[in-house]
C-alpha positions as CSV (number, residue, x, y, z in Angstrom):
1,X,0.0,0.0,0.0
2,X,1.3,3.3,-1.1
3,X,1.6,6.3,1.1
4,X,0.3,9.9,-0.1
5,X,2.7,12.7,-1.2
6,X,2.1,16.1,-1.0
7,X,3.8,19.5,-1.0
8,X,3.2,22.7,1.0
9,X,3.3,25.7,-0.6
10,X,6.4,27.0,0.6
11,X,8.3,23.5,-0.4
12,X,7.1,23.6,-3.5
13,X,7.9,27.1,-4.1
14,X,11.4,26.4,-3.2
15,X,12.0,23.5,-5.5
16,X,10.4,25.7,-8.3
17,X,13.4,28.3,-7.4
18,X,16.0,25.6,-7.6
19,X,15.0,24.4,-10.6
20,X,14.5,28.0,-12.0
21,X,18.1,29.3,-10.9
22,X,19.9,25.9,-12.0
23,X,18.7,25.1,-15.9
24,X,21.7,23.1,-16.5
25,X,20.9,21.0,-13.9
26,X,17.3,20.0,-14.5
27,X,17.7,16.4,-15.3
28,X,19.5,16.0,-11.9
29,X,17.1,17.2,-10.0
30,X,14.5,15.6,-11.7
31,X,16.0,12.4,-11.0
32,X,16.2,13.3,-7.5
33,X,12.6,14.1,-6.9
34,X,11.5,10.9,-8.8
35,X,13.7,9.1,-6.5
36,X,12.7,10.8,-3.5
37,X,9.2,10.6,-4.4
38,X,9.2,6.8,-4.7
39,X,11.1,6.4,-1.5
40,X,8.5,8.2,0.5
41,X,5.5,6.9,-1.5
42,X,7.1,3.5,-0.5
43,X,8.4,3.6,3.0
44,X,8.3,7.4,4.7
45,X,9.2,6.2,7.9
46,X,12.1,4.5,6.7
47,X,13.2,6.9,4.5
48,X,16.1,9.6,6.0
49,X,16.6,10.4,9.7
50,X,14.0,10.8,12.4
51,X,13.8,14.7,13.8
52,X,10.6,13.4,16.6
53,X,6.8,14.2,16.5
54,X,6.8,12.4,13.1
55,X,9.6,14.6,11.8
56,X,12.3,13.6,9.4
57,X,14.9,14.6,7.1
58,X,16.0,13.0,3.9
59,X,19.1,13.4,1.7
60,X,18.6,13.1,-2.3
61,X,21.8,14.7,-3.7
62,X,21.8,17.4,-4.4
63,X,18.3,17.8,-2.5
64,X,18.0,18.0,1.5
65,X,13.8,17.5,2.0
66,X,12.3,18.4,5.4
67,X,9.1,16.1,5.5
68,X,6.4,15.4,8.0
69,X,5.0,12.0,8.1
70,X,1.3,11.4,9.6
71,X,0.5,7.3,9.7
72,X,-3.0,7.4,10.6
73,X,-3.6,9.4,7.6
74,X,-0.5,7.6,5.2
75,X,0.2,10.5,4.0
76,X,3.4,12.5,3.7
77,X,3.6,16.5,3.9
78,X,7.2,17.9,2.4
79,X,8.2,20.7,4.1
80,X,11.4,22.5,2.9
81,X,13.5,21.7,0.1
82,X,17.0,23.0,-0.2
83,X,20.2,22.2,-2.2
84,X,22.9,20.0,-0.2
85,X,25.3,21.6,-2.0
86,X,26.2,24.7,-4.4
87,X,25.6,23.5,-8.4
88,X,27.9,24.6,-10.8
């Protein structure tokens, strides 16, 4: 059974920015969201490092993705996005 995935506003607004300031780069990141996607849709509780209250953290070079996992619900809530490191 697969777990929801969605986005808040100001995740999503902040992976539109990475994208937007790194062109060269989009196939990259692109692999990294499908990757990161399928890990959470998969096992969210498993995925990245535990931050309490249903808090975690997950590395997806070159993204770092702040999520919040609810398992009543199955659903996952990405919070921040931000690069792990400068792209060239």
């Amino acid at each position: 059974m697969t777990w929801h995935v969605a986005w808040h506003d100001t995740a999503f607004d902040q992976m539109a920015r990475i994208v937007r300031n790194h062109p060269d780069h989009k196939d990259e990141l692109a692999a990294a969201l499908r990757d990161l996607t399928a890990a959470l849709r998969a096992d969210p509780e498993g995925a990245g490092e535990s931050r309490g209250d249903g808090l975690r953290i997950t590395f997806h070079d070159p993204l770092v993705v702040d999520f919040q996992v609810a398992p009543a619900d199955r659903r996952v809530l990405i919070l921040n996005v931000r690069l792990r490191w400068v792209l060239l």
